[in-house]
N, C-alpha and C positions, 0 to 999 in steps of 0.2 A: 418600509425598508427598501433600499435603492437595489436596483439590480446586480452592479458593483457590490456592495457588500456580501449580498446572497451567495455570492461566486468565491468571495475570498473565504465562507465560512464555509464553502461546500468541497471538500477536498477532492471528490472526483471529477469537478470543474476544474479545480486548481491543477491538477495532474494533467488534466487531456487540454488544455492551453501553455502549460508552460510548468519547469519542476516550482514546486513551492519552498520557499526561504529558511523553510525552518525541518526538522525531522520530526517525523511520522510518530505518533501514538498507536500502542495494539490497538485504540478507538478508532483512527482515522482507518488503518487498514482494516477494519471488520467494517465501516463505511462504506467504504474503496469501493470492495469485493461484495459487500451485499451478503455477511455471513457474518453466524454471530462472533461477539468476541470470543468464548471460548474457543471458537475452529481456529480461531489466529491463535490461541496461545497451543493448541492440539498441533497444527502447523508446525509451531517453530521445535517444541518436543519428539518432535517425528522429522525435524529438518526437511519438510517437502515443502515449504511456504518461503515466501521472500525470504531474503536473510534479515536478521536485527541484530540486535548488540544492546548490552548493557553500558547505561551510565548511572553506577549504583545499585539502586536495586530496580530504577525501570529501565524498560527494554524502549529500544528506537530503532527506527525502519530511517535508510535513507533513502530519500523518493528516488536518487538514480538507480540503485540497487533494485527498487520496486520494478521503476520503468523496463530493467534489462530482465527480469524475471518474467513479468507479463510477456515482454517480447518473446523470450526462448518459448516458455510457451504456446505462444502464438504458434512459433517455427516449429515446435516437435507436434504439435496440432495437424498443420496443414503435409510434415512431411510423413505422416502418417494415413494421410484422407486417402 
């Protein structure tokens, strides 16, 4: 398998290069973050985890929503160090 391919199946690749084309699976974001899928779905029940949304009955994560959530993050992080 080509290095290219590795990167477009690898969503945490996909993210920290560039947003990916399509919206987010609870699979990709338990990826992501390196937690199981239940925490993503405990996450969103508890609304402390990126935002998602329903289309039907599954849930989708849009990567810019993701990107600005890690960022705030990031900022309530450092302005608390």
């Amino acid at each position: 398998m080509s290095t290219t391919a590795a990167v477009h199946n690898d969503p945490r690749a996909t993210l920290r290069g560039g947003l990916p084309d399509r919206y987010l699976t609870p699979d990709d974001i338990a990826e992501i973050f390196e937690v199981p899928k239940e925490t993503v779905y405990q996450w969103r029940k508890k609304q402390v985890g990126p935002p998602g949304f329903r289309i039907g009955k599954y849930i989708r994560y849009d990567p810019a929503d993701v990107r600005a959530y890690v960022t705030a993050r990031k900022n309530d992080d450092q302005a608390t160090a």
